[in-house]
N, C-alpha and C positions, 0 to 999 in steps of 0.2 A: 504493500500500500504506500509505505513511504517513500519508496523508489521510487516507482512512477508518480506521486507528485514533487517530487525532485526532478525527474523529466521533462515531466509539463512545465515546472517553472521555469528550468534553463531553454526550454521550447518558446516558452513567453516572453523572455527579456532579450532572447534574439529575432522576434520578428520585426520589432522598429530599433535598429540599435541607436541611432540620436537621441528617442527618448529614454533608452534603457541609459546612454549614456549621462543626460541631464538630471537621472533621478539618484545614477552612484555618485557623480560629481558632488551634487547636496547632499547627500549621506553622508558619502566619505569626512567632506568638510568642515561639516558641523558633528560630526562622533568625533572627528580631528581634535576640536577643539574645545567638549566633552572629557577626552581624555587627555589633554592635557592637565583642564583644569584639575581632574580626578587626581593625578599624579602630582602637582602644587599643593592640593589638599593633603593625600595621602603621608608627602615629604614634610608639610608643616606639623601636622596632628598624628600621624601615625608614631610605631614606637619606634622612632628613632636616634640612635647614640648620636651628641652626648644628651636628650631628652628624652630616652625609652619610657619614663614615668611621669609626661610631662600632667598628667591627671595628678599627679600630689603635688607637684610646685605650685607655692605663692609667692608674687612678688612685691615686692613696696620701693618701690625706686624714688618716690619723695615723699617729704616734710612739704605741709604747707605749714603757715602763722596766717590769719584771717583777718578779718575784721568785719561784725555782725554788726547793724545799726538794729536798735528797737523802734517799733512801729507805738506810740501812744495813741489810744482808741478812748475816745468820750464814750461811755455806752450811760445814756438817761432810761429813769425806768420811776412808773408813777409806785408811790408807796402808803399805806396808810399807819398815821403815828396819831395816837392819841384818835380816833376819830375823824380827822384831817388827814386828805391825801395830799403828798408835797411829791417834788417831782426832784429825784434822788440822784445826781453825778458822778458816775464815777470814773476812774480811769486803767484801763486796762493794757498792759505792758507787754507786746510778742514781736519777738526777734524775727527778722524777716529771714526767709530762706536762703537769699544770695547771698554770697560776702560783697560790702563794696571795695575791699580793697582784699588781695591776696599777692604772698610771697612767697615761692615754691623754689625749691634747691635741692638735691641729695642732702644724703647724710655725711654727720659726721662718725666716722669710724669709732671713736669713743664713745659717741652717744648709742649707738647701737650695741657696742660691749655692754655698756651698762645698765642699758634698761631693756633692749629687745633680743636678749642671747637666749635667754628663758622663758622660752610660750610652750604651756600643756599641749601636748598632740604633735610635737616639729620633733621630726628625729634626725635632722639635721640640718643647721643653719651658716648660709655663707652671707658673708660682707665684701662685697669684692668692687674694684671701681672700673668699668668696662671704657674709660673716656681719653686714656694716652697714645700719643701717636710721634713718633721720631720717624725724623725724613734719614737715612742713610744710602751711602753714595759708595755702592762696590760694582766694580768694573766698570767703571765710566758711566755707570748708570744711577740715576733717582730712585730707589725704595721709601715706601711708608709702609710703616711696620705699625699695624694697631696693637697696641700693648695691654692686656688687662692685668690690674693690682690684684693678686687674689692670695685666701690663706688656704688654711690647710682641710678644710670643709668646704673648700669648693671640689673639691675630687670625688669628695661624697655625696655632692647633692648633684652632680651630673657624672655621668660613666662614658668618657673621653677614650676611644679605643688606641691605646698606646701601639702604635708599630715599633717602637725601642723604646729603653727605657722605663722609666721610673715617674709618679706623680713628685711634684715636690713637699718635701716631708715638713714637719712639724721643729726638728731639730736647726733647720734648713731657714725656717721661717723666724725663727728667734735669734738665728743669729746673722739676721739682717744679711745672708750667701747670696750672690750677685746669682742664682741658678736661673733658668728657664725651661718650659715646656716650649715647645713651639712647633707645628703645624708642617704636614710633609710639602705643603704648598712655599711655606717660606724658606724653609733646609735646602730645598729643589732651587729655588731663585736667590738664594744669597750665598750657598755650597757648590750650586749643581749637579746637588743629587738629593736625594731625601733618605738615602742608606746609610749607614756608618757616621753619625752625626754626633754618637756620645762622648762628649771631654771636647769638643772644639768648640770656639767663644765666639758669639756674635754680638757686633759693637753697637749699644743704641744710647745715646745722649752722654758721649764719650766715658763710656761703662759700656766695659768688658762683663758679658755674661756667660759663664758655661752649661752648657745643653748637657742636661740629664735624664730628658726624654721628647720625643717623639709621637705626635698624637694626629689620625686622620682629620682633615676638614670636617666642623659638622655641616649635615646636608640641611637640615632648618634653617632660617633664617633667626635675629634674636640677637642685640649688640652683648647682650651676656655671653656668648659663647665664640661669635665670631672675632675672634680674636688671633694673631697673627702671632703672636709670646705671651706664655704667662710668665711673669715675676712674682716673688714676694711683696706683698703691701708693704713691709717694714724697710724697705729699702728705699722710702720713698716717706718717710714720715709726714705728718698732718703738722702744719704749721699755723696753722689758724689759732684761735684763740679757747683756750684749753672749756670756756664754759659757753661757747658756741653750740651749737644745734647741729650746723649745716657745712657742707662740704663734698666729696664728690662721688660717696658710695651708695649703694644701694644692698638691700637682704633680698636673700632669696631663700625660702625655705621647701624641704622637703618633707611631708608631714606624712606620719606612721600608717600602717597599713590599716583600713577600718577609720579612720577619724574620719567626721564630717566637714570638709572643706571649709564650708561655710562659718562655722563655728569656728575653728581656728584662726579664721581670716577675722572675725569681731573681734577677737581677743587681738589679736596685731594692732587690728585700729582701735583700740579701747587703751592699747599701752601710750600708741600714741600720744591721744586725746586727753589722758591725765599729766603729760608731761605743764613745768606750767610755763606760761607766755614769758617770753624771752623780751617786749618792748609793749609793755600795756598799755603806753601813751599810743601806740599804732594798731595793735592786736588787741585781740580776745581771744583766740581763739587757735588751738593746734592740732591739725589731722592726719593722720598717714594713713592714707590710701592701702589697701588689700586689693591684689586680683589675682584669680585663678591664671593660668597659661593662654587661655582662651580669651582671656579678658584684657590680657597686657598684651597679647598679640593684633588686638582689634584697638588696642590704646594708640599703639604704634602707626595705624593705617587712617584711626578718627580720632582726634581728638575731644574725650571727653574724659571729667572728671570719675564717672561713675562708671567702673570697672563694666557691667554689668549689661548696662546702657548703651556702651560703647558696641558689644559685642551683642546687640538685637539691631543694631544700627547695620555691622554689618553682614550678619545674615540675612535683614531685608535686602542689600542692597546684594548681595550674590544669589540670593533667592530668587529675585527680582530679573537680576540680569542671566541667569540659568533660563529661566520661566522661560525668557523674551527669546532669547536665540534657540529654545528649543522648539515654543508652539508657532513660531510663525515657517521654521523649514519643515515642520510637522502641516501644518494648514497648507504649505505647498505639495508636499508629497500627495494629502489627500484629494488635493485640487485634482493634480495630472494621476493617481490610482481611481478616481472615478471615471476620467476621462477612458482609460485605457483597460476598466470592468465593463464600459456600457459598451463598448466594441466587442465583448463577449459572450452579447444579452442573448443571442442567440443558441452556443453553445450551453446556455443556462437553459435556457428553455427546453432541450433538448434531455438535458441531463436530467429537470427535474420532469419532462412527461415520462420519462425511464425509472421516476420513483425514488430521485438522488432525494435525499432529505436537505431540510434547510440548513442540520447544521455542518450536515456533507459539503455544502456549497460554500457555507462562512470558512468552513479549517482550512479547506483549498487555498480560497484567496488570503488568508489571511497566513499561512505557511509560505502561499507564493512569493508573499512581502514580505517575511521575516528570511526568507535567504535572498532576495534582492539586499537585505537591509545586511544583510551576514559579510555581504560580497562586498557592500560599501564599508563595511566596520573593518573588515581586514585591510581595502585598501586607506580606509583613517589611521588602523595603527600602524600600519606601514607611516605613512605620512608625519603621524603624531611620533614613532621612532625617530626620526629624520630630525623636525622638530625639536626635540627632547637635545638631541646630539649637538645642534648647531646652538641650543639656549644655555648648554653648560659649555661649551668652548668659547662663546663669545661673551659668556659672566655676564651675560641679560640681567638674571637676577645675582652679582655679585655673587657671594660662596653657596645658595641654595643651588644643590644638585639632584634636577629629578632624574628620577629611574624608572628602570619597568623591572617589576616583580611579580611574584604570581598576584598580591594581590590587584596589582594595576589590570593584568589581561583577565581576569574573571570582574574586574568594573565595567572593563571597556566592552566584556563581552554581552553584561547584561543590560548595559546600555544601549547597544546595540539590539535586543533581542527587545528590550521593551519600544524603544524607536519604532523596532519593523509593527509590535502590535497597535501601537496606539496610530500610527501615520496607517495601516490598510483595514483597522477594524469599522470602521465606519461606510465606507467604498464598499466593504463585503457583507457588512450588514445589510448594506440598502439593497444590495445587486441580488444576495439570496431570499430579501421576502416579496421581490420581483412576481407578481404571477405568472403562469406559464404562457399563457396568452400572449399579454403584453412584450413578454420575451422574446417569443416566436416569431413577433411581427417585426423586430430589429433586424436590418438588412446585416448581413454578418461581411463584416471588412479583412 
């Protein structure tokens, strides 16, 4: 049974090949770029090193200090005293919701020692500053080398897959060792190779650093991670003002297996929230911000305060724009599969005065399109391959590296499989509850 409608279909899509060709062209192109997206997706939020658990991390990358003005409300109300009703003034005192004035900065590395090292539910927490950069000049050429400050719990709260070497230790970090991690992308362009790189020193902001290990690029995006060297924070001390707030770091925690994210995240911004105002004649008021992975990655793309908010903002707007590029090359397919079922109203007719059933008639066509749809999905991943190859050689998106893995070709394949039903369910619907009659009377082309 299934042979032969695999027959008739490749019978079908060769008898006008222009149109057979204009309907894989939109298939292809739009599953193209489906599975693209899929694979963006997949390499952001899937589990990927060094954020295989990125469902337990929270981040707080600032301090704000506020300032709330209060709203005074006259509220009059008639009262009766003594027999006499008098008309009773009062005034009623509520902080308005916006601040009129806000100050927003990292943190300072001491301030987070001291008050946010200890939240119930984190089973490990890094302080690390993601924001240096030294230009360095080997072989006649310009590098900028992103630097991140980080301690010894940064190892633990992301799984960094060392190709050599060693994380930098604890022993390492206390005694302020000029060491580095750093990335087979930068070993390759400042060594010329990314092998054999342990004990030789690379120079950034005239320090001499020696390599202790060797760690792949991550494929996520995420200025925590994409980082070019790690160093020790302590080689690099905080010179601000010791009862300061602010300065250039940020927490990032990793929270135990079984905690309720949410909860943990209150408590972060609750530590905050009691620290107290640093300039009362300008403030009132001190917050630090909690967001999930999902929440500080949509931080990053929209700008909002509310973790939360940020990230309904942009699943409408990928919702949105999925929606749009899917149902209008969907409303085309259906367009040209009705066109090219009423040309076979004929052989319908035939088939159901033969007793075919109606939903004999729908699986056909509705089969017939979902390998038309098969044929264009293979030649999209073909395409979306190509793609894929030319967006990580040309650093489109800087160090995000998509791939294809099993789970990319079973997205793409069931993207394609629902494509083919929802573009010819409709065209097959209408064509099988066609009467016999009305069928029969189609001049067959």
């Amino acid at each position: 049974m299934f042979a032969n409608y695999i027959k008739l279909a490749f019978k079908v899509l060769a008898r006008k090949k222009f149109f057979t060709f204009i309907s894989l062209f939109g298939t292809s192109f739009t599953l193209m770029v489906l599975m693209l997206i899929a694979a963006y997706l997949e390499t952001q939020f899937g589990s990927n090193p060094p954020i295989s658990d990125n469902q337990r991390l929270i981040f707080t990358p600032f301090l704000s200090q506020l300032y709330y003005e209060n709203d005074t409300i006259k509220k009059r109300d008639t009262i009766d005293q003594n027999g006499r009703f008098v008309i009773d003034s009062t005034i009623q005192v509520k902080r308005r919701d916006e601040p009129s004035s806000v100050s927003m900065s990292g943190f300072s590395r001491r301030l987070l020692e001291q008050h946010f090292s200890h939240i119930d539910g984190v089973e490990a927490a890094t302080f690390m500053s993601p924001h240096s950069t030294f230009d360095v000049y080997r072989n006649n050429s310009k590098m900028t080398i992103r630097t991140a400050l980080i301690d010894v719990q940064y190892w633990k709260v992301f799984d960094f897959v060392f190709t050599e070497g060693r994380p930098i230790n604890d022993m390492e970090i206390k005694n302020n060792a000029r060491v580095a991690v750093v990335t087979e992308k930068l070993a390759k362009h400042y060594f010329g190779e990314a092998d054999h790189c342990l004990g030789k020193e690379i120079g950034m902001d005239e320090k001499n650093y020696r390599i202790v290990g060797v760690v792949k690029p991550p494929r996520p995006s995420g200025e925590y991670i994409n980082s070019d060297a790690f160093i020790p924070y302590t080689v690099y001390p905080e010179k601000n003002d010791p009862d300061d707030y602010f300065g250039a770091y940020m927490a990032i925690y990793k929270i135990r297996d079984g905690q309720d994210i949410q909860a943990v995240k209150r408590r972060i911004e609750q530590t905050g929230n009691k620290l107290p105002v640093l300039r009362p004649d300008q403030f009132n008021a001190i917050e630090s911000k909690a967001t999930t992975y999902r929440e500080n990655f949509a931080q990053e793309l929209i700008y909002d305060e509310d973790g939360s908010r940020a990230w309904r903002k942009v699943l409408l707007i990928m919702g949105g724009f999925i929606a749009l590029f899917v149902i209008l090359p969907v409303l085309n397919l259906v367009n040209l599969n009705i066109s090219r079922v009423m040309e076979r109203s004929s052989e319908i007719g035939v088939r159901k005065a033969f007793g075919a059933h109606t939903g004999n008639i729908l699986f056909q066509f509705v089969f017939e399109n979902i390998v038309q749809t098969l044929l264009g999905g293979i030649i999209g991943l073909i395409l979306a391959i190509i793609a894929i190859y030319f967006i990580n050689t040309s650093l489109v998106l800087d160090n995000v590296k998509l791939t294809v893995n099993i789970t990319f070709f079973i997205t793409c394949f069931l993207i394609a499989i629902l494509f083919g039903i929802f573009s010819g369910l409709l065209p097959a619907w209408k064509m099988s509850r066609l009467p016999i009659v009305n069928a029969l009377k189609q001049h067959k082309i």
